[in-house]
N, C-alpha and C positions, 0 to 999 in steps of 0.2 A: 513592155509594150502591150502584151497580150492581157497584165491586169488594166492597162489603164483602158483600154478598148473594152474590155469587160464590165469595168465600173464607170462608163463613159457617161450613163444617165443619173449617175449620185453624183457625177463630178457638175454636171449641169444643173441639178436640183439644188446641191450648194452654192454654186456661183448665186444661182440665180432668189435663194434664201438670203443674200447677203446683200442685194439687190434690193429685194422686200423689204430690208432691214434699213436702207440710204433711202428709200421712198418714203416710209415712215418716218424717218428722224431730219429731212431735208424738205418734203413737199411742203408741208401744214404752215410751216414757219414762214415762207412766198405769201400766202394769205393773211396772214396779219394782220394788215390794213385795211383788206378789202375785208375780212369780216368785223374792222372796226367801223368801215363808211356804211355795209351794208346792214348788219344787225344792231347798229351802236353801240356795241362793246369798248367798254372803259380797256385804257393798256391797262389798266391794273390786273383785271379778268384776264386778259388777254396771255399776261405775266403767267398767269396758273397752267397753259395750256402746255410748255414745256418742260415745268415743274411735274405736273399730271403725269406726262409721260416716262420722266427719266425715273419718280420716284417710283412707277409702278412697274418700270424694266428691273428696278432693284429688288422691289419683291417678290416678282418670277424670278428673278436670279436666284435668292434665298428659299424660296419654295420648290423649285427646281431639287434640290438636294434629297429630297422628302417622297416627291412623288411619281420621275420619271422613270426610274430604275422595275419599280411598279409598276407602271403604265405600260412603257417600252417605250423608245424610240422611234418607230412606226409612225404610231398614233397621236404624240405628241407633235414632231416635225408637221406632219400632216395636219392638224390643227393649227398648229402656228402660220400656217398660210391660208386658212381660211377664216382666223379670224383678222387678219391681219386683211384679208381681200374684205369682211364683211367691213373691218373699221372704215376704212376708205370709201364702200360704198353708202355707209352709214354718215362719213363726214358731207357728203353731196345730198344727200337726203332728210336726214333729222333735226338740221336747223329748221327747215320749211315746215316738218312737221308739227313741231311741239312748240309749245307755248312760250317757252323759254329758248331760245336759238341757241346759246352759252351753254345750255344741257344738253341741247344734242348735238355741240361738238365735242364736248368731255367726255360722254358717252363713245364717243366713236373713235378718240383719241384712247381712253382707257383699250378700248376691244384692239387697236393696230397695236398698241403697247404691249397688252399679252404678247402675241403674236413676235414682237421682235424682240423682247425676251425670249422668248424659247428658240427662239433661232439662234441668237447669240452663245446661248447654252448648250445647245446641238449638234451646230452645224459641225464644228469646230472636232467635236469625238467622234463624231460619223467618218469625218474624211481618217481621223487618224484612226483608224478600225481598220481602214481599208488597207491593206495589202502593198501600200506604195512603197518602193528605195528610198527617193528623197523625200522622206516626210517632213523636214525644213522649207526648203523649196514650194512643196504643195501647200504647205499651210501659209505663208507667204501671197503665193498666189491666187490661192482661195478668197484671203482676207483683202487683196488687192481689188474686187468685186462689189465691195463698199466701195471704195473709192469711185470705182468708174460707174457705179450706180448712183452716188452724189453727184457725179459731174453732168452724168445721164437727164437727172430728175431738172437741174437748175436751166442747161442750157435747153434742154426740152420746153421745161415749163416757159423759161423766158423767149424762145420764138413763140410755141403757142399763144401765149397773153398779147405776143406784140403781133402777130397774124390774125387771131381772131378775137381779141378782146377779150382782159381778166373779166367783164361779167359773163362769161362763160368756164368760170373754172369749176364748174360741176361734173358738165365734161369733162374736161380732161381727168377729174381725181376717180372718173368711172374708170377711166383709160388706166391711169394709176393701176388700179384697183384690181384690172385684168391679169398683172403680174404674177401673184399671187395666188389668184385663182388657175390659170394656168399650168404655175409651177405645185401644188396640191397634186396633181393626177401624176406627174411626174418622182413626186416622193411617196407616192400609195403603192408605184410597183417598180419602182430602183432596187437593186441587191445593196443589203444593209450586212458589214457582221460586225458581229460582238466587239466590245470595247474591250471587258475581258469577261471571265467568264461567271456565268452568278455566282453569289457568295465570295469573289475572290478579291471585290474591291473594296477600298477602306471606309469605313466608317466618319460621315461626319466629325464625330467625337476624338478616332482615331488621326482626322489630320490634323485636328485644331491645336495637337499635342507634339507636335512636329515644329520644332524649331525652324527646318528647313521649310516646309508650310509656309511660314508666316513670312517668310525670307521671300519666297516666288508671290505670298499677297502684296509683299511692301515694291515687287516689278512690275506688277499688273495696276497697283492704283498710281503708281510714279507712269506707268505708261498711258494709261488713260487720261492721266492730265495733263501729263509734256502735250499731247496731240490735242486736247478738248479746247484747253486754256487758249491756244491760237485760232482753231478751227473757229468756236464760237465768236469769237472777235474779229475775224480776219476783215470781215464785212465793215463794221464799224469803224476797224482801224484804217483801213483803206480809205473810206466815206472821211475820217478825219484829217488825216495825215494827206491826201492828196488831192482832199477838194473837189472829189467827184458826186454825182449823183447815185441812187441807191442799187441801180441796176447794175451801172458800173463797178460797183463794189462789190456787188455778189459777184460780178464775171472774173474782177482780177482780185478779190481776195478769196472767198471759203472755196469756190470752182477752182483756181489756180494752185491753190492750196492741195485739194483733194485730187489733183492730177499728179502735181508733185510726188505725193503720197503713194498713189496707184504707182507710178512709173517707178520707184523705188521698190516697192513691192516684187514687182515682176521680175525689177533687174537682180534685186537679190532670189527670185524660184530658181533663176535661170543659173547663177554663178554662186549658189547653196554648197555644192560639194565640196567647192574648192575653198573656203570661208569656214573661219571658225567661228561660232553663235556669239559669243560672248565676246573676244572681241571685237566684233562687227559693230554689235548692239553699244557697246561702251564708247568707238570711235563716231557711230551716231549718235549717242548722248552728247559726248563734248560737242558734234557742229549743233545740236540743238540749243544747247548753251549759247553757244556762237548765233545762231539763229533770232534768240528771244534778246540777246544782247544789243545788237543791230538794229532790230526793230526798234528798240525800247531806247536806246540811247542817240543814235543815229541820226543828225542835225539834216540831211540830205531825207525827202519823201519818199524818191526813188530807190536809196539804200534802205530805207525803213520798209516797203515792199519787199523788195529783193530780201529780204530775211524773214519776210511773211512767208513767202513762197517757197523758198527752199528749204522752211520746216517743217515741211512737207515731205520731202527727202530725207531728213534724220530723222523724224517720230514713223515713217511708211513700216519699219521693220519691230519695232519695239512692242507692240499689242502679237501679232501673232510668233515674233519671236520670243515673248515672256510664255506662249503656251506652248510653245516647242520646247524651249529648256525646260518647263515644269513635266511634261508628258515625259520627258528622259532623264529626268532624276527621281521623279514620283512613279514609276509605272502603274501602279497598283491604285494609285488617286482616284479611278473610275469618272462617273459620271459627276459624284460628289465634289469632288477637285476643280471639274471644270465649271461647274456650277459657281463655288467662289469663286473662280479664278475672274469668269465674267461680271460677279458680285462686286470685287477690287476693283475691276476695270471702270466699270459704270460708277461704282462709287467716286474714283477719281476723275471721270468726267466730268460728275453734275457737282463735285463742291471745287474744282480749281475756276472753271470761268464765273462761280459766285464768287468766290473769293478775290478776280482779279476786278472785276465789278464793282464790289467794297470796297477795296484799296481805291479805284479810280477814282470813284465817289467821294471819300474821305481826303483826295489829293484835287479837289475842285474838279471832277471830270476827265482827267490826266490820263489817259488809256496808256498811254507808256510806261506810267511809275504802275499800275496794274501786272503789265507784261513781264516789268523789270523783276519783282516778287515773285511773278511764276517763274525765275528762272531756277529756283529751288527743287521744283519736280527734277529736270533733269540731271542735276547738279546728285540728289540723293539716288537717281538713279543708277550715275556711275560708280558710288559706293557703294550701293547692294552689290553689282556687278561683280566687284573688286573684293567683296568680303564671298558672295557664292565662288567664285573660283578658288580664292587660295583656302576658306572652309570643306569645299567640296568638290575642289576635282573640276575636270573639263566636262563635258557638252560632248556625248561623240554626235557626230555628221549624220544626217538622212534619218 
């Protein structure tokens, strides 16, 4: 109790980096339309402005290994929110400016990009730095913070739009934009310690050479795309599958989705102790199975829903539970480790919802036969599970 009261403004600097992180990869994507009606932006253009983002979180992820161990942690987290507050305030500004609108949302997209890269890459060793018992639980709960900062930005933005009208969404992405900037002064004087201690973590080179390594890469990009593959769709499936309008789909798919999510989260910080990681994660893989099955198969709209949502529930533990098992069998992994680990992850978010897009496309626009093929993420994820335990032993708790 006396650490966690101690480290009570790292523990809000990271909630609320996770936060920055659901603004960034949730707000932009509401505007769509309206920067197709307002600047005349082709979808094709339009097409680049998620691509822009995820591929340039990949190479902060990858660059991440190289330079923050050098920099510090400090400086970098503390960057990451201010440029992440400048993208935002850039994305309200630099259309009007420049001659070309399309550049100065790319531009502003690239700068919030950085910015939730390195938060993804950060936040995550900062907390496990800290001094905490249940470091399952906390990391759980931390990651939970995404979630209810997705649900945060949708249901916010969509009263806003519908109170005071989307041509005012400059406004709000100023508001956006205050998050961030806010949370900066908050991680410039939080108690930060070491991850471990210089020189004592591994090597790039040294983990690539790690059988076990590549074992915790193949959890992190199975986890990033059991949760991506739905998330990004939910919207659309919902919009197909139940014949609703676009708003409606955002409130009862990726929003319902992302609470799901959050609410698993917590409930697994809360009852961590008494839980083994790896079985948890593997009894979550099978109902995810169960989850993309439903959706994907399921002749009822209602049931095809109800499997949208509640995989929400089996993917909540699987991202920050694949960097819990890696931090307790890799100790020594440092900053390097976490660096891929977020590398996997993102890599498995941004090619499973291409891939189930292609599929659907190639199946006459079919988003079911799409869902049905992503049933494989979770499917290989219970065999990693299954081959990490009986190769290497348990998972101990906290």
């Amino acid at each position: 109790m006396i650490e966690k009261r101690k480290y009570q403004k790292t523990l809000v600097a990271c909630y609320l980096g996770f936060v920055t992180q659901a603004i960034s990869a949730n707000f932009t994507p509401l505007l769509f339309l309206t920067f197709k009606n307002t600047y005349g932006i082709g979808l094709e253009k339009i097409a680049l402005i998620p691509l822009t983002f995820y591929f340039t979180q990949l190479l902060i992820d990858l660059a991440a290994t190289k330079f923050v161990d050098k920099i510090g942690y400090r400086i970098c987290v503390v960057s990451s929110q201010v440029l992440s507050a400048a993208g935002l305030a850039f994305m309200a500004i630099l259309p009007e400016l420049l001659p070309v609108p399309f550049l100065g949302i790319l531009i502003a997209v690239v700068l919030y990009a950085i910015g939730s890269g390195l938060v993804e890459v950060l936040v995550s060793p900062i907390i496990e730095a800290c001094p905490f018992e249940n470091k399952d639980g906390m990391m759980s709960l931390l990651h939970s913070f995404y979630c209810w900062g997705a649900v945060g930005v949708i249901l916010g933005s969509t009263l806003f739009f519908t109170v005071f009208g989307v041509a005012n969404w400059r406004i709000l992405t100023l508001i956006w934009a205050a998050v961030p900037l806010y949370n900066a002064f908050n991680f410039i004087s939080c108690p930060m310690e070491r991850l471990i201690e210089d020189g004592e973590g591994m090597r790039p080179g040294q983990l690539l050479r790690l059988p076990l390594f590549w074992l915790l890469i193949l959890l992190m990009v199975c986890s990033g795309a059991s949760e991506a593959s739905m998330a990004q769709w939910a919207s659309a499936f919902t919009e197909s599958a139940m014949g609703v309008s676009k708003t409606v789909g955002d409130l009862a798919g990726p929003c319902l989705f992302a609470a799901f999510m959050g609410i698993s989260r917590v409930l697994y910080s809360k009852m961590s102790e008494k839980l083994d990681l790896i079985r948890m994660m593997t009894a979550c893989a099978l109902l995810c199975v169960i989850c993309y099955l439903t959706a994907s198969l399921a002749s009822l709209p209602i049931l095809g829903l109800a499997g949208c949502a509640l995989c929400g529930i089996a993917v909540g533990i699987m991202w920050p539970g694949s960097i819990s098992i890696s931090s307790q069998k890799c100790p020594r992994g440092g900053t390097a480790m976490f660096a891929f680990l977020a590398l996997a992850g993102d890599l498995g978010a941004t090619v499973s919802p291409a891939m189930v897009g292609s599929i659907s496309n190639m199946a006459g626009g079919n988003l079911k036969i799409g869902l049905l093929v992503a049933t494989v993420f979770p499917l290989i994820l219970i065999l990693s599970l299954i081959i990490l335990r009986r190769r290497f032993g348990e998972v101990q708790r906290g």
